[in-house]
N, C-alpha and C positions, 0 to 999 in steps of 0.2 A: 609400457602402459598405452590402451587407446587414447587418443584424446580427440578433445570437441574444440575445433577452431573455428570463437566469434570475431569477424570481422569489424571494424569501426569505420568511420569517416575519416578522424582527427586522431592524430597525437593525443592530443592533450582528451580527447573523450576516451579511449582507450584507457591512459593513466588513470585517470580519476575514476572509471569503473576498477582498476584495480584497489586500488586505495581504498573505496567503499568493502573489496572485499576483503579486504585486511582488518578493517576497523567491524562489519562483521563478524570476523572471526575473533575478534580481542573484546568485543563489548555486547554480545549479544550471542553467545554458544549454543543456546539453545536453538537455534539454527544452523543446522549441518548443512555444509557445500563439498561440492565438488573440489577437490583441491584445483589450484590455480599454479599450475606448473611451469609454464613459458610467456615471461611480457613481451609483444614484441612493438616494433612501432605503433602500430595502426592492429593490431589483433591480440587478443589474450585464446592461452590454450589452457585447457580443461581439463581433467580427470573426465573421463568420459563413462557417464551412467546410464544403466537399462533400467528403464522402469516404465508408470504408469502417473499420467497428470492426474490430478486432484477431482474429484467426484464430489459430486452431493454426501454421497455417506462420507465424508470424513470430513466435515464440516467440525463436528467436533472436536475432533484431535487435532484438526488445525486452528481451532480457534485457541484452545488453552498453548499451544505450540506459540502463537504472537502475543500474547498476553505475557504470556515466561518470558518471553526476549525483549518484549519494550520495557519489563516490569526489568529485568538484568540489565538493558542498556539505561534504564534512567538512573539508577543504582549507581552504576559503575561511570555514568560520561554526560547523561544528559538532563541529571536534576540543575543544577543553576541555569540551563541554556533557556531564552527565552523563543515563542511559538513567533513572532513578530518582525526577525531580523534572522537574515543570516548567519551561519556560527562555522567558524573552521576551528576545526582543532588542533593541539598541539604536535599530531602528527601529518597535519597537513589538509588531513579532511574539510570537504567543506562541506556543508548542509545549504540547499536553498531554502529560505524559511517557508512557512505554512502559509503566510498571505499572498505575498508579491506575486509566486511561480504562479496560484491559482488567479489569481486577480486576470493577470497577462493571457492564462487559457482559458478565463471564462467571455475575457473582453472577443476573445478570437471567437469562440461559439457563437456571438451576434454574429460576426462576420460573416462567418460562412453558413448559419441559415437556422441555427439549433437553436437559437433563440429566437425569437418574434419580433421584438423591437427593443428599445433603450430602456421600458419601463420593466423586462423581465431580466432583463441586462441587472437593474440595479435591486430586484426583488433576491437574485442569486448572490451577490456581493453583499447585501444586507445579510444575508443566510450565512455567509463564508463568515462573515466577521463576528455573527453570534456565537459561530463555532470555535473562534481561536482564543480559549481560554483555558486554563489548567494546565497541568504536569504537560511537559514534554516527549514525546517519542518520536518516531522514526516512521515514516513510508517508502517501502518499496515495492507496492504494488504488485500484492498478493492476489493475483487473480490466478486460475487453474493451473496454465502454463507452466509457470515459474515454483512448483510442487512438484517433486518429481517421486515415487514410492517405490522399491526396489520391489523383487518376490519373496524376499522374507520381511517385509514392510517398514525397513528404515526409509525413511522420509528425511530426503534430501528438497534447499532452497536453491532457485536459479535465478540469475538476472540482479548483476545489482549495478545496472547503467545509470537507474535515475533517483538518489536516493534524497530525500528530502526531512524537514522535519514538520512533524504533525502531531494533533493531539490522540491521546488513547481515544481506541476505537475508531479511529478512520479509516487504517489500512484494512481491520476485520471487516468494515461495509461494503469495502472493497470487492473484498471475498466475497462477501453475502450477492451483493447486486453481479460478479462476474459468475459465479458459481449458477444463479438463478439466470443470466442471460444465454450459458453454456447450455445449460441442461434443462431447465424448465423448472417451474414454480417449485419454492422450500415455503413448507407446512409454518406459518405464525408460530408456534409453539418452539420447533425447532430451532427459528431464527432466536426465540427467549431461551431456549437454552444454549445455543452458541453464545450469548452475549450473557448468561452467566458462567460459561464455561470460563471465558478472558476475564472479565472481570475478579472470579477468585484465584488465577493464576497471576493476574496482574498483583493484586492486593497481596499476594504472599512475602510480594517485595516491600510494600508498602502498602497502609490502609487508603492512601490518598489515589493509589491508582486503579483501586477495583470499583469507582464509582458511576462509570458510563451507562445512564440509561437508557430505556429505550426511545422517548422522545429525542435524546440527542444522538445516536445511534440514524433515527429516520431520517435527521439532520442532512447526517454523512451521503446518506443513500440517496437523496434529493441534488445534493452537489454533483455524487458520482454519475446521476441519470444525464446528465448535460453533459458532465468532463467527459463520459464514455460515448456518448451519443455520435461520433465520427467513425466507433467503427462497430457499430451495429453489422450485422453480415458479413463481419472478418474477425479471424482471427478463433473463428470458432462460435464466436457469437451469433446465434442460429436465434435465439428469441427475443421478443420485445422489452420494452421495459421493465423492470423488478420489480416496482413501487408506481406507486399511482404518480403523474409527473406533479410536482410543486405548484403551486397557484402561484404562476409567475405574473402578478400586476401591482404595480407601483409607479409613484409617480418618477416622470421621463427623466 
C-alpha cells in the first residue's frame, strides 16, 4: 500500500490526531477516510489517495455529507455533551469546547491587527456567545483541502488534527466562506440551498438538528471572516472576503 506520511510537532498532537480519527470512524461514518495504517511517535501514516479537492460545484454534496455526520455523531455520542466546556470521552477523546478555543483566537486577532481595537474585539465575542446555543456537533474544519474526490467520485475526508465541538452549521460556514475565498463568489441562492441541503440531512436524525437558519448561518460566516483573516493569500485562498465584514463597534 502507498502511504501519506503526516509529520507533527509533539507526541501527544500526533496521538490525539489519531484518536479523533478513530472516534471519526466510530461516531460519525458518513465520512470516509483514508485508513490510518501506521502511529508513530511524532507521525501518522495514511492510505494514500488520488484525487481532486472540493470545488464550488460540490457544494451540495458536501453540505448534506456534514449534516448526516453531525446529525450521526449527535445520535450516537454527542447529544448530552454541552457547547460550553470541554468534553472527553470514554475513549479518551477529548473535544475543545466551542467558546474558550474561539475566545483565545479571536483575542489573538486584536493582536496581531485583524481587528481594529477592543471595541470590535468585544462586538466579535458578543457574536461568538450569541452563537453557542443548541444541539451539539463537531468541527473539523471543512475547507476545500481536507475533501479529497477520487475519479469515480467517492469522496474521501482529510485532517482530523483539530477537532473541536461546535454548533450545527458552523463547520458548513466554514465551507461556504473557504470555498468562496478558493474560488470566488457562490450565487445567494445556492448558499440557501446548501444550508437546506444540511439542514434536511441533519433533521433525518432528529427534528431539532435541521433548524439552522440563515440569519444564524451569516453568524458563523462573520466569526469565520476574522478566525480566517491570517491566511488570506495562503493556502489557496486567492480571494477576499465572503461576506460583507461585520460591523464591528461596541463599547471598549
Amino acid at each position: 500500500m502507498i502511504r501519506f506520511i503526516k509529520n507533527y510537532e509533539t507526541p501527544e498532537q500526533a496521538a490525539a490526531a489519531a484518536r479523533h480519527h478513530a472516534w471519526l470512524a466510530a461516531h460519525a461514518q458518513p465520512l470516509r477516510q483514508p485508513a490510518l495504517t501506521v502511529i508513530g511517535p511524532n507521525s501518522l501514516a495514511f492510505e494514500r489517495i488520488e484525487g481532486r479537492h472540493a470545488e464550488r460545484g460540490d457544494l451540495l454534496r458536501l453540505a448534506g455529507q456534514l449534516g448526516d455526520a453531525h446529525g450521526t455523531a449527535w445520535v450516537r455520542d454527542l447529544r448530552p455533551v454541552s457547547l460550553d466546556e470541554p468534553h472527553t470521552f470514554p475513549d479518551g477523546v477529548r473535544f475543545g469546547d466551542y467558546l474558550a478555543v474561539r475566545e483565545v483566537a479571536l483575542r489573538r486577532r486584536l493582536e496581531q491587527g485583524y481587528l481594529p481595537d477592543r471595541g470590535a474585539l468585544h462586538a466579535m465575542l458578543t457574536l461568538l456567545g450569541k452563537t453557542a446555543e443548541g444541539p451539539t456537533a463537531f468541527y473539523k474544519d471543512s475547507n476545500p483541502r481536507n475533501f479529497l474526490f477520487t475519479e469515480d467520485g467517492t469522496l474521501f475526508t482529510l485532517d482530523t488534527d483539530d477537532l473541536t465541538l461546535a454548533p450545527f452549521g458552523y463547520d458548513l460556514a466554514k465551507l461556504i466562506a473557504t470555498l468562496i475565498m478558493t474560488y470566488g463568489p457562490i450565487s445567494p441562492l445556492v448558499i440557501e440551498e446548501a444550508l437546506s441541503t444540511y439542514n434536511k440531512a441533519a433533521g433525518r436524525h432528529d427534528s431539532r438538528l435541521g433548524t439552522t437558519d440563515r440569519e444564524r448561518l451569516d453568524d458563523f460566516l462573520a466569526l469565520h471572516c476574522v478566525l480566517t483573516a491570517p491566511y488570506a493569500g495562503r493556502n489557496g485562498y486567492r480571494f477576499g472576503w465572503p461576506i460583507q465584514r461585520p460591523r464591528l463597534q461596541g463599547p471598549a
